[in-house]
C-alpha positions in Angstrom: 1.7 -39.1 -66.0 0.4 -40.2 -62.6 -3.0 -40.3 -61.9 -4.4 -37.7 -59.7 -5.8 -39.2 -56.4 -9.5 -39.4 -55.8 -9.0 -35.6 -53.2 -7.9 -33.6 -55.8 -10.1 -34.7 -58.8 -12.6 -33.9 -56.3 -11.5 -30.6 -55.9 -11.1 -29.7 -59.3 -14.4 -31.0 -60.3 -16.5 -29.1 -57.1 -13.6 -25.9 -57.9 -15.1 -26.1 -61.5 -18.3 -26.1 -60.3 -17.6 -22.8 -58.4 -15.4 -20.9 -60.5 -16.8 -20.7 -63.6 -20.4 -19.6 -63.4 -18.3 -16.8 -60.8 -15.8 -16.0 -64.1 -18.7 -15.5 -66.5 -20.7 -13.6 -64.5 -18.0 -10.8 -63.2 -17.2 -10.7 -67.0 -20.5 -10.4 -67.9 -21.2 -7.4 -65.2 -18.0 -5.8 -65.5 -18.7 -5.7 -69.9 -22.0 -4.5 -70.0 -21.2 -1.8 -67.2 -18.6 -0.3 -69.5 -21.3 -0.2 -72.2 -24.3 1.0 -70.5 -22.8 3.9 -68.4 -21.3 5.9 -71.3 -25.0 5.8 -73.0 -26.9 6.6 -70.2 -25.0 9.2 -69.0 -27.1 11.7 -72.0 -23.6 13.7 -73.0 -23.9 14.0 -76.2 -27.6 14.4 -76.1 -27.4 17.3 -74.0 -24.7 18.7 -76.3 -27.3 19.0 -79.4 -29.6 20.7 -77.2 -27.0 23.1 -76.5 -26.2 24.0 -79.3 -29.9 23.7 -81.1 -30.6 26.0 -78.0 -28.1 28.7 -78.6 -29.0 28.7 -82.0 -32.3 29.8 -81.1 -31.1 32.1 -78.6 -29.4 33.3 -81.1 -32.2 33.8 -83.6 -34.7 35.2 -81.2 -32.4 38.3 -79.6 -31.7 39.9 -83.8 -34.9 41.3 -83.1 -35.9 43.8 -79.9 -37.0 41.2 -77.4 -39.3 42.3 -74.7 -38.5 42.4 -71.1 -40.1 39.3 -70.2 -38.7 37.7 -73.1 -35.3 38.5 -72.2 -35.9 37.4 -69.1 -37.1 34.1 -70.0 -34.2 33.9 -73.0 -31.7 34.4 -69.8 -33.6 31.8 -67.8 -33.7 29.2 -70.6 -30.0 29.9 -71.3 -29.2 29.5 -67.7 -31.4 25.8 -67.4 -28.8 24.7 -70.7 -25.8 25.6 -69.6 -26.6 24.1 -66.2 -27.4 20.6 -67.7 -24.9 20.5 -69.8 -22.2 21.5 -67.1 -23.9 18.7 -65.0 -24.2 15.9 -68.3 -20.1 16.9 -68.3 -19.4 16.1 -64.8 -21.5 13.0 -65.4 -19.1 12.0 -68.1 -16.1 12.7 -66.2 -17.3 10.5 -63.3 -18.0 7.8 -66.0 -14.6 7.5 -67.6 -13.2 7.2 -63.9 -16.1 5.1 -62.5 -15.4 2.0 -65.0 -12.2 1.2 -64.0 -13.2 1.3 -60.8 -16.0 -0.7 -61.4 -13.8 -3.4 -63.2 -11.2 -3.3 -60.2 -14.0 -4.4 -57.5 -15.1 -7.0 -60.3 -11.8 -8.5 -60.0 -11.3 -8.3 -56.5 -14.5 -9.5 -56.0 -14.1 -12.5 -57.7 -10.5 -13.4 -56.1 -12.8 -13.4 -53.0 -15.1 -15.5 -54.5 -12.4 -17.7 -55.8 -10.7 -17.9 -52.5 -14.3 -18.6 -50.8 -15.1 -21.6 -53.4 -11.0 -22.9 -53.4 -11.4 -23.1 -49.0 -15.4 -24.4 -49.7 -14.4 -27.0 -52.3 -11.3 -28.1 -50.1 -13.6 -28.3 -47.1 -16.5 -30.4 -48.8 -13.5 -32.5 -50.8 -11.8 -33.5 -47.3 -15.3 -34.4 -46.2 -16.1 -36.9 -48.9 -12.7 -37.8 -49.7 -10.9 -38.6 -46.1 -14.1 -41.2 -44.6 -14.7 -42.4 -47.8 -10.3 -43.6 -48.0 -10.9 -44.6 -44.5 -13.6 -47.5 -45.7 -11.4 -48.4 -48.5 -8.7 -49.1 -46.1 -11.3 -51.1 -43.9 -12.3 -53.2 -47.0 -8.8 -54.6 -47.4 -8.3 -54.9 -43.5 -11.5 -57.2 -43.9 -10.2 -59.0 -46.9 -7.0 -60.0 -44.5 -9.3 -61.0 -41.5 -7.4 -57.9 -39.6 -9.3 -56.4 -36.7 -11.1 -52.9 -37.6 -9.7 -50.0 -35.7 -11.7 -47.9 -33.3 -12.9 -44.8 -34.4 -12.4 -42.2 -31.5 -13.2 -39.0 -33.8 -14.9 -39.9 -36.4 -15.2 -37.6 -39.8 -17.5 -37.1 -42.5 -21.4 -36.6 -42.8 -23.7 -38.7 -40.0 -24.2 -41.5 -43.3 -20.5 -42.6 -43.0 -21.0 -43.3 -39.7 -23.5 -45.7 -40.3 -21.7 -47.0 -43.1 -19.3 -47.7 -40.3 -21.1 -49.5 -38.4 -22.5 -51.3 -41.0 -18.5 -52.3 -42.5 -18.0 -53.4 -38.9 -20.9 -55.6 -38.7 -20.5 -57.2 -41.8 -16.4 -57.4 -40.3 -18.3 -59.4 -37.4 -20.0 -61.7 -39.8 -17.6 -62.4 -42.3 -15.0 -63.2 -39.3 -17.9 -65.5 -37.5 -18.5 -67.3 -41.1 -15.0 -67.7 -42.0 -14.2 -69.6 -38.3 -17.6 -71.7 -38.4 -16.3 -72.8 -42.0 -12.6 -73.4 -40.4 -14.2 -74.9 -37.6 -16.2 -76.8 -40.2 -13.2 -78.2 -42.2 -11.6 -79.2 -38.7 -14.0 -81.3 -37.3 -14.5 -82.6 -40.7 -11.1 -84.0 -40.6 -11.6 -85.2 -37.1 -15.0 -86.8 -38.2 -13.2 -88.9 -40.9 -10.0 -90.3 -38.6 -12.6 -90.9 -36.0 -14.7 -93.1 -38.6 -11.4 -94.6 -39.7 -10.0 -95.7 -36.5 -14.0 -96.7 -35.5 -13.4 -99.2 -38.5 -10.3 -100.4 -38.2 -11.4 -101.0 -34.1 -14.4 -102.8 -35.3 -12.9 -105.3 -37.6 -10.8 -107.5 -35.3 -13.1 -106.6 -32.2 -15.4 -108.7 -33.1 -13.4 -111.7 -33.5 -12.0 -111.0 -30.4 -15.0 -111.0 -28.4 -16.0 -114.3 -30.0 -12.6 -116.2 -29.0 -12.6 -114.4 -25.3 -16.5 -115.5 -25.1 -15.6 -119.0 -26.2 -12.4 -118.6 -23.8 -14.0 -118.2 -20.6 -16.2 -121.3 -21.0 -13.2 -123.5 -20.6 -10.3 -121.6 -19.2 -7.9 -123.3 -16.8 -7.8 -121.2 -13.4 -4.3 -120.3 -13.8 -5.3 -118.6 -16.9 -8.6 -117.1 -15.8 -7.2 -113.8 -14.9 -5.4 -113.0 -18.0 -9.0 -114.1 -19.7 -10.5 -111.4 -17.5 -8.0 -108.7 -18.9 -8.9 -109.5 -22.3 -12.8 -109.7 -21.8 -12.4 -105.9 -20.1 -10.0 -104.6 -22.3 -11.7 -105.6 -25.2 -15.2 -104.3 -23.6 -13.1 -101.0 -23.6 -12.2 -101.3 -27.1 -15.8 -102.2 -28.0 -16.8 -99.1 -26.1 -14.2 -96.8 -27.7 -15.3 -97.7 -31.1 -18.4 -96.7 -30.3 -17.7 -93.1 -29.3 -15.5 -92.9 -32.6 -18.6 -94.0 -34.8 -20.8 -91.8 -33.0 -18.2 -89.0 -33.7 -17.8 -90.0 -37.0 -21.3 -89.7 -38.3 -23.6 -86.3 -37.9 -26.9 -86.7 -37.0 -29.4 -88.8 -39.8 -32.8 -89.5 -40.9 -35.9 -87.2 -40.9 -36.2 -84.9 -38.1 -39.0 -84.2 -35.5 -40.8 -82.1 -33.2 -38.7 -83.0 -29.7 -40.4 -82.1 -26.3 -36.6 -81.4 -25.1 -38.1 -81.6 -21.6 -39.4 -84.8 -21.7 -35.9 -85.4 -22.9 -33.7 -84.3 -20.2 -35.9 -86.1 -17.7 -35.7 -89.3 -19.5 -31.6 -89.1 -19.8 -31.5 -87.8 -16.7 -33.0 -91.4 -15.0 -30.7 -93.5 -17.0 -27.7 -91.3 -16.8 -27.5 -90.4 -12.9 -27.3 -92.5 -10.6 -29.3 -92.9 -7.6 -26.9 -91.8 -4.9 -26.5 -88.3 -6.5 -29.8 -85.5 -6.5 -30.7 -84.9 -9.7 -33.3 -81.9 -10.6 -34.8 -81.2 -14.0 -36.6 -78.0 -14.2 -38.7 -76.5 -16.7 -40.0 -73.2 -17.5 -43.3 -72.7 -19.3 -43.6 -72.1 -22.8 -40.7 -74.2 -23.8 -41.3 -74.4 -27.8 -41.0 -77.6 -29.6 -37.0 -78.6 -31.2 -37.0 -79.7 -34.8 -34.5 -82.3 -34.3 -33.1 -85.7 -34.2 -34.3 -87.4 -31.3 -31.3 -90.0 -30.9 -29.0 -87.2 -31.1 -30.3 -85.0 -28.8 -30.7 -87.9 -26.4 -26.6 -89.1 -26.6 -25.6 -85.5 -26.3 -27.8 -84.7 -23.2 -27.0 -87.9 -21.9 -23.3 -87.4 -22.6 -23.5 -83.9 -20.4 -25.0 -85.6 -17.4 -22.5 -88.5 -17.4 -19.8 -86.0 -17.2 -21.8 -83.9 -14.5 -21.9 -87.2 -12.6 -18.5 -88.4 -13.5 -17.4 -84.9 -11.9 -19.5 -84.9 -8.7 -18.0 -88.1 -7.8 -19.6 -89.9 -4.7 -21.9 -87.1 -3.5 -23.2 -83.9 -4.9 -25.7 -82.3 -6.9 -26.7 -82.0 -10.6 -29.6 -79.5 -11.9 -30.5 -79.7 -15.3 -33.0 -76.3 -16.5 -34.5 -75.9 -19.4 -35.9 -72.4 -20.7 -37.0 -70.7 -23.4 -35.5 -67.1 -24.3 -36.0 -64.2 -26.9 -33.0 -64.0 -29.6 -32.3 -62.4 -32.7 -34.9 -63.6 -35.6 -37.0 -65.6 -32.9 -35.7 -67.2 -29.9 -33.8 -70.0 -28.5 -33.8 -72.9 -25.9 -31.3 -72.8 -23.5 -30.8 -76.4 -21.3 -28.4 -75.6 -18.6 -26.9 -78.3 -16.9 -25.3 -77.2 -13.4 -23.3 -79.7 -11.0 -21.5 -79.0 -7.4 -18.4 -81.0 -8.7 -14.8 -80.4 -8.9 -15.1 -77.4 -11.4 -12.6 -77.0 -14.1 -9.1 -75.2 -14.1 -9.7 -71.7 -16.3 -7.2 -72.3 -18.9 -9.0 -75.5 -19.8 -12.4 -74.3 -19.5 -12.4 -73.4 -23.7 -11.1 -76.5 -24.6 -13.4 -79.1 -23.1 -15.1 -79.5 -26.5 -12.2 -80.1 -28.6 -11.8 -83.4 -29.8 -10.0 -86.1 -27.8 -9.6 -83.7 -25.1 -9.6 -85.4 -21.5 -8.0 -85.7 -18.2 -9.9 -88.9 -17.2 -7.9 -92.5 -17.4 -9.0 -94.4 -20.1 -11.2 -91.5 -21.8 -11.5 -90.9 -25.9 -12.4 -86.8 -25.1 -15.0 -87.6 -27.4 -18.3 -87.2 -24.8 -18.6 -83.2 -25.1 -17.0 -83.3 -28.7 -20.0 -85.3 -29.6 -22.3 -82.9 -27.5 -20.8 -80.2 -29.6 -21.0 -81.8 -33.3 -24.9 -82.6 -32.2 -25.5 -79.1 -31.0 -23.8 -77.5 -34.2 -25.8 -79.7 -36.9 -29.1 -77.9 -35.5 -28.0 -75.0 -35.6 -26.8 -74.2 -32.2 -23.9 -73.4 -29.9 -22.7 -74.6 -26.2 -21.3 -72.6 -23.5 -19.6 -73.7 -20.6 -18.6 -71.9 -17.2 -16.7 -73.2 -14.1 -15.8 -72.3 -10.9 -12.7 -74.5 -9.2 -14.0 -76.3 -6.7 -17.6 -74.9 -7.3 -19.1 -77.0 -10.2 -19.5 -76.6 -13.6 -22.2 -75.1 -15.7 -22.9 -76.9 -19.1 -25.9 -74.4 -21.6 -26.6 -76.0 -25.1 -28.6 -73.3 -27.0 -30.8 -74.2 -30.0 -32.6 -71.1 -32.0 -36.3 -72.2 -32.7 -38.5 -69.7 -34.9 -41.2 -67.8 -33.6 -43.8 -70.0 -35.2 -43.0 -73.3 -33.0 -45.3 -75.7 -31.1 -44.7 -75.0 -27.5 -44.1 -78.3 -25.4 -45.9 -78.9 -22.4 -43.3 -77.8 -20.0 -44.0 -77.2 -15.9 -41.9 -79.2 -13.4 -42.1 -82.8 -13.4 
């Protein structure tokens, strides 16, 4: 036998609720009505008087009554036959009215019936429709589907926040299962880059040794191709660098890093002179609980690309800040340059591994910027403007109890 769905055990069960305290009681009114009227209605009561009462009648008029006492015989006679005329008529009107009675009992309850079916359907369609809704939005979760919008929404004001809540929990689970795909991605990319940074390594340094030992005692004719294997090999060196920095996430105990004092310290090794560099910061910047070394390549890395973008003239500003965020609040070091800009269709890939457009590049300087940012916790943004610049942010969350840094300008 199929199962009846979750609407219609509803209904039956709030129907039940409805109809059978309304059964008993129009059973219960309509019985003792038929047995109460008939014996307050006094018939047969009034019939022994009547005839008790002729019987005296009868008794006192064998003698010679007086005047008065016929006169009150007649009056007494009168009152009796009065009352018992009316305790008839009530009798009549009993035997008709219990029917009648009954008849508005039972229509009265097919009203109430009808009242509790269109109540119970009501109240079931309440609970029943939101409440199939969710359990539809639970399996479009489990899939990783998108939940629909909800123009008209039904059901009691509680659904609607358990809406809300379904959808926010939709936001999370999606944002935890891409951060753990993201995860298992750069993972992978973390252990070819530590492969190919070992297999690099291995017969580099050889290499260096015999082009070293090369360019002591080369013959002119060969010094050129000498050249081309000291810079090509430099390159290599250079390239297994980036892989192993790639490869590795950052290590040893952390600190409290006065990011700051950081950016202004990468800033005068990592621009050069011919390009204005700014670093700002705004007071009340907290303390980072990082790894110093880290932070340092990844800033450093962000600057060299602001540079490598501005070319021979230009700008860079790098501004750090400090801004409230959900569960405490957040640095923000924004890193702004008056280069080139970046095309918009590349603009969301720029931190993807081995991603570049330069000649001789790994893509590995903002995918290291990225892995750093990620193992404390943060995120980076970036936005571009062709031929504008380019606007680098690397956010860190920082709770509310940290040590604020110095800040100020420089």
């Amino acid at each position: 036998m199929k199962r009846l769905g979750y609407r219609s055990r509803l209904f039956f069960i709030l129907a039940l609720f409805a109809f059978v305290p309304s059964i008993v009681l129009t059973l219960a009114w309509s019985g003792a009505t038929a047995w109460l009227l008939p014996r307050v209605s006094g018939t047969s009561a009034w019939d022994s008087v009547a005839a008790t009462g002729a019987k005296a009648l009868e008794a006192a008029r064998r003698g010679p009554p007086s005047a008065d006492e016929e006169r009150i015989l007649a009056e007494h006679e009168r009152q009796l036959a009065t009352s018992v005329s009316y305790a008839h008529r009530f009798e009549y009107l009993t035997q008709r009215l219990v029917p009648g009675l009954l008849i508005v009992g039972i229509v009265g309850l097919a009203l109430l019936t009808l009242l509790a079916s269109r109540a119970a359907g009501h109240l079931s369609r309440q609970l029943s429709r939101p409440l199939h809704e969710l359990v539809g939005w639970t399996e479009l979760i489990r899939r990783g589907e998108p939940l629909p919008a909800v123009a008209n929404a039904r059901g009691a004001p509680e659904f609607g926040v358990l809406r809300e809540g379904m959808r926010q929990m939709a936001t999370d689970v999606e944002t935890g299962r891409r951060a753990a795909v993201e995860a298992e991605r750069l993972a992978a990319f973390r252990e070819s880059a530590r492969q190919v940074a070992h297999e690099l390594k291995n017969p580099l340094t050889p290499i260096r040794f015999a082009v070293d030992r090369l360019k002591r005692g080369v013959p002119p004719e060969l010094a050129d191709a000498v050249e081309v294997l000291s810079t090509e090999s430099a390159r290599l060196e250079a390239m297994a660098r980036s892989f192993a920095q790639f490869g590795r996430l950052p290590e040893g105990p952390a600190s409290d890093v006065d990011v700051a004092d950081l950016v202004r310290a990468a800033a005068r090794t990592a621009v050069p002179s011919h390009l204005s560099c700014t670093v700002e910061s705004a007071p009340g910047v907290p303390l980072l609980h990082g790894h110093h070394d880290a932070l340092s390549r990844a800033i450093s890395n962000v600057l060299l690309n602001a540079v490598e973008a501005c070319g021979a003239s230009g700008a860079i500003t790098a501004h750090v800040s400090a801004r409230p965020a959900r569960g405490g609040r957040e640095i923000v070091i924004a890193v702004r340059d008056t280069g080139v800009g970046i095309a918009p269709e590349r603009i969301n890939s720029i931190f993807e591994p081995y991603v570049t457009d330069k000649t001789g590049g790994t893509g590995l300087g903002l995918a290291i910027v990225k892995q750093t940012v990620l193992a404390h916790g943060g995120r980076v943004e970036a936005e571009s403007i062709r031929g504008s610049g380019t606007e680098i942010r690397l956010i860190f969350p920082v709770d509310d109890t940290a040590t604020e840094s110095k800040g100020g300008a420089p």
